[in-house]
Each structure stands twice: as C-alpha cells, then as structure tokens.
C-alpha positions in Angstrom: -0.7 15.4 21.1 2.4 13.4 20.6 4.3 13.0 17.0 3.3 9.2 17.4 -0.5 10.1 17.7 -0.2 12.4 14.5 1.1 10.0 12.4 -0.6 6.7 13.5 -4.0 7.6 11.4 -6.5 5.4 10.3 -5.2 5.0 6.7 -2.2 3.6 8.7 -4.3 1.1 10.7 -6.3 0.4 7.7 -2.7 -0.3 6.2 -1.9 -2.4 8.6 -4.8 -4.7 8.8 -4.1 -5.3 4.5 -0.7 -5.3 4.1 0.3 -6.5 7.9 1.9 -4.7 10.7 5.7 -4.4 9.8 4.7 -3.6 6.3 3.1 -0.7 7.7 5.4 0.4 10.7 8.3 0.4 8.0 6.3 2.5 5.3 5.8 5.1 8.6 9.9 4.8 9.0 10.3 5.4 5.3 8.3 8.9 5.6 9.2 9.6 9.3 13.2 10.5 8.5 13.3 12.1 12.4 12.8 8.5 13.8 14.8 5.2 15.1 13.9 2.1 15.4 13.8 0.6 19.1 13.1 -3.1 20.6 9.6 -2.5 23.1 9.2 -5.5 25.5 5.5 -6.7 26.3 5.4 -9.4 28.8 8.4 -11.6 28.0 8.7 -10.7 24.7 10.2 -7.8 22.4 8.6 -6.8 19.6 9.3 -3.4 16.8 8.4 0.2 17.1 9.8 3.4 16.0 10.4 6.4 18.6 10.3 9.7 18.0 12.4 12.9 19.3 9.4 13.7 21.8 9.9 10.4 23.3 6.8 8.5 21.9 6.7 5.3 20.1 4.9 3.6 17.6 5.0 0.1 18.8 3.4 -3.7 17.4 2.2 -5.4 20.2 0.4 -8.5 20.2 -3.4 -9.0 20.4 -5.7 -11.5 21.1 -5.8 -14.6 18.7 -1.8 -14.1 17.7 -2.9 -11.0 16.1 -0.5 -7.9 16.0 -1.4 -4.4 16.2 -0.4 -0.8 15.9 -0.5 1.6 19.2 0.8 4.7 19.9 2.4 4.9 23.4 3.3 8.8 25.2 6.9 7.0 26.0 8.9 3.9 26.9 7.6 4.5 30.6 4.6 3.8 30.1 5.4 0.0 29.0 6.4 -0.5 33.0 
C-alpha cells in the first residue's frame, strides 16, 4: 500500500465533495510535510497533485460533467 493510498481516506473524499477538491488536496499538503506539489497531465491538460517520497501521487483529475476528483495513482508512470 502506497503513502498516497494511506492518506486519501474517505473523510478526505467526503472533504472533497463539501469543501471542493483543492480545498482538500491542500488541507492533505498541510498535514503531509514529506510531500511536493507536482503538475499531472490528463489528456491535454495539467491539473494539481502532491507526490510523495515513494513515488505516488495524489492527483485531481477531471470527471464526467466538469466535475473534479481525488485519485490516488502508484506513480507518474502510470499516467502514460
């Protein structure tokens, strides 16, 4: 289980879907000191997420309806 996994927990999610998606990937930044911030590209666009020092991400990527959501990816490889 990656350090991305551990922290991306339904109170998270639930966070996320009341107080929107950057509200919450900044509130895991803020409590997640080991962490940088770092520009993932879906499609044609880039969007925020925080990696961690085992190489997995917390990233927002965009949903149906021009909804954003939280996922946790293993790494930055697995975006290609």
């Amino acid at each position: 289980m990656t350090i991305a996994n551990k922290l991306l927990s339904p109170a998270i999610i639930d966070q996320a879907s009341k107080e929107g998606v950057l509200n919450a990937l900044e509130s895991v930044y803020a409590k997640a000191h080991y962490a940088r911030f770092k520009r993932v590209k879906w499609g044609r666009d880039f969007f925020d997420g925080i990696q961690f020092g085992d190489g997995s991400l917390i990233a927002v990527k965009p949903g149906q309806f021009n909804r954003l959501m939280l996922v946790a990816l293993e790494s930055d490889t697995a975006l290609a």
